[in-house]
C-alpha positions as a Markdown table, in Angstrom:
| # | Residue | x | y | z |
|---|---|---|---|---|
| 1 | Unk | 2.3 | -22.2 | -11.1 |
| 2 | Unk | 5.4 | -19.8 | -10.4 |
| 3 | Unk | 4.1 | -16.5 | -8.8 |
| 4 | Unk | 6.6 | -13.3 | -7.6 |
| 5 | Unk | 6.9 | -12.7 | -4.2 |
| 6 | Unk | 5.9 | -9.1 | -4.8 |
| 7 | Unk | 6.6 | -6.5 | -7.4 |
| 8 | Unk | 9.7 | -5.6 | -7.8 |
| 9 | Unk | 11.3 | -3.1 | -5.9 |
| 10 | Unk | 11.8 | -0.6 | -8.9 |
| 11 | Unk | 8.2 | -0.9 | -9.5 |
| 12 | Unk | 7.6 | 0.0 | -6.0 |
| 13 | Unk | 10.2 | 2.3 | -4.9 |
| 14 | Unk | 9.9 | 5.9 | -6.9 |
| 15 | Unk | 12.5 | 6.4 | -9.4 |
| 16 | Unk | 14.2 | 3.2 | -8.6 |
| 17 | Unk | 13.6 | 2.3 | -12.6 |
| 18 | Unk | 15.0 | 5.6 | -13.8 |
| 19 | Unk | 17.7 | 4.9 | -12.0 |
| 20 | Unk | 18.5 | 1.7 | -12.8 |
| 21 | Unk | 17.9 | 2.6 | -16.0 |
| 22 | Unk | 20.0 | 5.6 | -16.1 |
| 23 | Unk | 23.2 | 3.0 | -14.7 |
| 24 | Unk | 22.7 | 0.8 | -17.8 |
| 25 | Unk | 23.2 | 3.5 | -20.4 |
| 26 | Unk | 26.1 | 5.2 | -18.2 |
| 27 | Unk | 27.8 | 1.5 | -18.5 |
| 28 | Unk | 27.6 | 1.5 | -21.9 |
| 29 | Unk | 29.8 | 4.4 | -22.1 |
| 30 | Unk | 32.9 | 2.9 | -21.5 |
| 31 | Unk | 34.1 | 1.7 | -25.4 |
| 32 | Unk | 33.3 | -2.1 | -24.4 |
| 33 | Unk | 30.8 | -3.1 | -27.1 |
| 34 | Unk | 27.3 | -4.0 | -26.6 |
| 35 | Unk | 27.6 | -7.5 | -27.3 |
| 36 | Unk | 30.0 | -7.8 | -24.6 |
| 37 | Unk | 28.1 | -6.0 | -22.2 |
| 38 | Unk | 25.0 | -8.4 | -23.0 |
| 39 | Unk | 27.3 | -11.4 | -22.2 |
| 40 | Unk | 28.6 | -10.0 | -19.0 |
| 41 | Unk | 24.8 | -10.3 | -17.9 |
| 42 | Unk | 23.9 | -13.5 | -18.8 |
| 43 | Unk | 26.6 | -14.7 | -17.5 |
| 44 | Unk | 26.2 | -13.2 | -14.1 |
| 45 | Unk | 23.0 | -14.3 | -14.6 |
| 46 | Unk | 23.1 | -17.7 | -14.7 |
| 47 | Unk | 25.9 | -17.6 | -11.8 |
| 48 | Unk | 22.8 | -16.0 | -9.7 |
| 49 | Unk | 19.9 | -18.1 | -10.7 |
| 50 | Unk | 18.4 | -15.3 | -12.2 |
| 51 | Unk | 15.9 | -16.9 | -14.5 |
| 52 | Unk | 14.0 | -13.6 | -15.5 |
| 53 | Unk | 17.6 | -12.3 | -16.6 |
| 54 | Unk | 18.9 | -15.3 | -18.4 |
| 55 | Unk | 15.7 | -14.9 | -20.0 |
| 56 | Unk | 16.0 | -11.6 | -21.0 |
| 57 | Unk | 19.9 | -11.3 | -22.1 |
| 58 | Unk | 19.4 | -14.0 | -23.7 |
| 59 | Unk | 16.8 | -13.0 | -26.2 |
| 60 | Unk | 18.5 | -9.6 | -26.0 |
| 61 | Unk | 21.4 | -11.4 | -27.1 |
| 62 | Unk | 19.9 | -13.8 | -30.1 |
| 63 | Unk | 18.2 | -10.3 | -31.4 |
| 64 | Unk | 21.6 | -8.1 | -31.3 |
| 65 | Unk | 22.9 | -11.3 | -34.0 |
| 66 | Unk | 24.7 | -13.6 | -31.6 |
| 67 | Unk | 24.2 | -17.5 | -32.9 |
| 68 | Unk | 22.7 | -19.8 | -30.9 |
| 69 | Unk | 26.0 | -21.8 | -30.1 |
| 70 | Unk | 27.6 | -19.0 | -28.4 |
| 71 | Unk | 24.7 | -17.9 | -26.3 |
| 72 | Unk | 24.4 | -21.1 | -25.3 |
| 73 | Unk | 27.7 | -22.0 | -24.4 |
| 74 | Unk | 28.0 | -18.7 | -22.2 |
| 75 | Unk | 28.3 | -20.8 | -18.8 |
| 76 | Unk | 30.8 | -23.1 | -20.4 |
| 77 | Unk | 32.9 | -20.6 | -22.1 |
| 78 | Unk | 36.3 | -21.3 | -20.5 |
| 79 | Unk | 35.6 | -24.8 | -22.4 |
| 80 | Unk | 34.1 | -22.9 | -25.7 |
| 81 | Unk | 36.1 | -21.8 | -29.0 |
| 82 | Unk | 33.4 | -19.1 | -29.5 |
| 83 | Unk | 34.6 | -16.3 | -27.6 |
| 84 | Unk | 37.7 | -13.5 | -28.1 |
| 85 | Unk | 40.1 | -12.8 | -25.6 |
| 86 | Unk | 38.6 | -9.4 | -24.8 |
| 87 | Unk | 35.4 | -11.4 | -23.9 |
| 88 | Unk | 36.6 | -14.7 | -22.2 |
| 89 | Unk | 38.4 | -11.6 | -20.1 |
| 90 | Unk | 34.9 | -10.0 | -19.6 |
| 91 | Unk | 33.1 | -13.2 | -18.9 |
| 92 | Unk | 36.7 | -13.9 | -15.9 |
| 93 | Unk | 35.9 | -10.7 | -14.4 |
| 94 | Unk | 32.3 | -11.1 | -14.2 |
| 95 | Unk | 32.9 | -14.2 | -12.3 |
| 96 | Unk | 35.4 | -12.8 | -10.3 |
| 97 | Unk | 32.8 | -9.4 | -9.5 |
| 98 | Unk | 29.8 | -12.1 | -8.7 |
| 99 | Unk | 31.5 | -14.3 | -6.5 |
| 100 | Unk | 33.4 | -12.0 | -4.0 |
| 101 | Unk | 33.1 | -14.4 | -1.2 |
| 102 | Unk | 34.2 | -17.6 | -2.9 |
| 103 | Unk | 37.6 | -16.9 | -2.4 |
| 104 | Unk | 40.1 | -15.1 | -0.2 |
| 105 | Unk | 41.1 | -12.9 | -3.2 |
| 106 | Unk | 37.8 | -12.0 | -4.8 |
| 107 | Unk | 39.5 | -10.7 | -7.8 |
| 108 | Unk | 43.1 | -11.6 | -8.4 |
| 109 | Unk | 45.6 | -10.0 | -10.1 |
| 110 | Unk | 45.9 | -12.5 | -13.0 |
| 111 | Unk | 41.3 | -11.7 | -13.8 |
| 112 | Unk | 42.1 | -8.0 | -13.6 |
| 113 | Unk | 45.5 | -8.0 | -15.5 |
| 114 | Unk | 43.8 | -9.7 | -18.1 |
| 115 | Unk | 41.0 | -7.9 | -18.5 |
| 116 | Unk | 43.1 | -4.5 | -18.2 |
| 117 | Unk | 44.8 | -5.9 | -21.5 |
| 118 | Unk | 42.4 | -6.1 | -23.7 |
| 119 | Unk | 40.5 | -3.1 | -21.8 |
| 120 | Unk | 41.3 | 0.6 | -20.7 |
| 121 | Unk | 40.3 | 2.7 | -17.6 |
| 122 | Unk | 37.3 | 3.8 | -19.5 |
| 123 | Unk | 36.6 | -0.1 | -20.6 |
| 124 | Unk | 37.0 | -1.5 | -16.7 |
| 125 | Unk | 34.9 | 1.0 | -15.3 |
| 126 | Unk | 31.8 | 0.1 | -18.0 |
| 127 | Unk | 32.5 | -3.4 | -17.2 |
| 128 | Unk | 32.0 | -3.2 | -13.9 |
| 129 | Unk | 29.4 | -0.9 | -13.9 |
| 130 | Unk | 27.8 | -3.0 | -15.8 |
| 131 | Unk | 28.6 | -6.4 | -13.6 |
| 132 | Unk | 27.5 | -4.4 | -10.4 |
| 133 | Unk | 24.3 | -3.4 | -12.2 |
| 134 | Unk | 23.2 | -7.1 | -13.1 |
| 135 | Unk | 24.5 | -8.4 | -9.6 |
| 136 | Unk | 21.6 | -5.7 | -8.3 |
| 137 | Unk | 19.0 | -6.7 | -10.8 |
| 138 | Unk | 19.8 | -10.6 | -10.0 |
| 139 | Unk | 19.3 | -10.0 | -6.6 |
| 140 | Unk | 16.2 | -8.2 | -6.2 |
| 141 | Unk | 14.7 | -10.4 | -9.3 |
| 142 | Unk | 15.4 | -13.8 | -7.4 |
| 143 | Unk | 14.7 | -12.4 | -3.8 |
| 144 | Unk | 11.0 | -11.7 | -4.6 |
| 145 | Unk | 10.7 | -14.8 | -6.9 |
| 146 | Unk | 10.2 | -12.3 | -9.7 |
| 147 | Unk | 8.9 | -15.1 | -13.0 |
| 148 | Unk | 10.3 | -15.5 | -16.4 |
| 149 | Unk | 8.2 | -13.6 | -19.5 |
| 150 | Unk | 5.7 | -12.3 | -16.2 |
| 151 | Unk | 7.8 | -9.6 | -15.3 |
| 152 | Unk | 8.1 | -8.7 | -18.8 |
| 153 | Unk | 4.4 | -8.2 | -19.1 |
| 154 | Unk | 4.7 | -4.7 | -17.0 |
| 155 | Unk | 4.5 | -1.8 | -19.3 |
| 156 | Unk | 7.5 | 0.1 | -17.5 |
| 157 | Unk | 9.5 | -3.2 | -18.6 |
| 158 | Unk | 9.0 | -3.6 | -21.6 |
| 159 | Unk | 9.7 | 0.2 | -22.4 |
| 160 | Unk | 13.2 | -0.5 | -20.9 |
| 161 | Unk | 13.9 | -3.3 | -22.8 |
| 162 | Unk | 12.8 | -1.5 | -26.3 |
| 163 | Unk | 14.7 | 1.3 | -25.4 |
| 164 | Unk | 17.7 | -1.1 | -24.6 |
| 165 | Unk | 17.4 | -3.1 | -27.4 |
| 166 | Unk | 19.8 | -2.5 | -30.3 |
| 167 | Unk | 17.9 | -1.7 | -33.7 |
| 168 | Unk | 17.5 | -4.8 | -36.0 |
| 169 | Unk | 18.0 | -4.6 | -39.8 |
């Protein structure tokens, strides 16, 4: 059986959580919409091995309204008819934000032109925000082993999630 490390940090360290917390909803400021945002972090996700995030966004993802055939096709979405511009631009950024040391130019001019096309200041800032933010929870998540639907079972959790989670008709 899987089994964390430890806890995770922001259960451990005071006021990591609020904090974290208090990123999310400032990254959501930006005009980008929510679905976008959600995609940004399961992509990110799945570039980091994250499985308690892919878990997460995904669900988070199916219950905002997204169809199956998009989430799924997240890590193939260069390949995938699914996704607008202003996404596929998101999705390019991501990438480009998570993998800083792939390449000599982490981020190159054609990712951010692209994205600053379809996004303003305001937009780019929430975006990466919002990339940065994932990167931090994929890192601490996979560095203590942190375990699918386990995590989730912490009340401070799934707090964050409800009070993250769009309202459902």
């Amino acid at each position: 059986m899987l089994k964390a490390r430890m806890a995770s940090p922001v259960m451990i360290v005071n006021d990591a959580m609020r904090a974290m917390q208090a990123l999310a909803k400032a990254s959501e400021q930006g005009g980008v919409p929510h679905t976008t945002h959600l995609l940004v972090d399961l992509r990110a996700s799945q570039i980091n091995g994250c499985s308690v995030c892919v878990d997460m966004h995904s669900r988070e993802l199916k219950r905002a309204g997204e169809s199956d055939e998009r989430i799924f096709a997240v890590g193939a979405w260069r390949d995938a008819p699914f996704f607008t511009d202003a996404e596929r631009a998101a999705l390019d950024l991501t990438e480009a934000v998570t993998r800083l040391s792939d390449r000599p130019d982490p981020v190159p001019d054609a990712v951010w032109d692209e994205a600053a096309r379809h996004y303003d200041e305001g937009g780019l800032a929430s975006l990466l925000l919002t990339i940065s933010s994932i990167n931090v929870w994929n890192r601490l998540n996979v560095a203590t082993r942190q375990v699918a639907k386990e995590w989730m079972k912490s009340p401070e959790v799934r707090e964050m999630v409800e009070k993250h989670a769009p309202a459902t008709a």
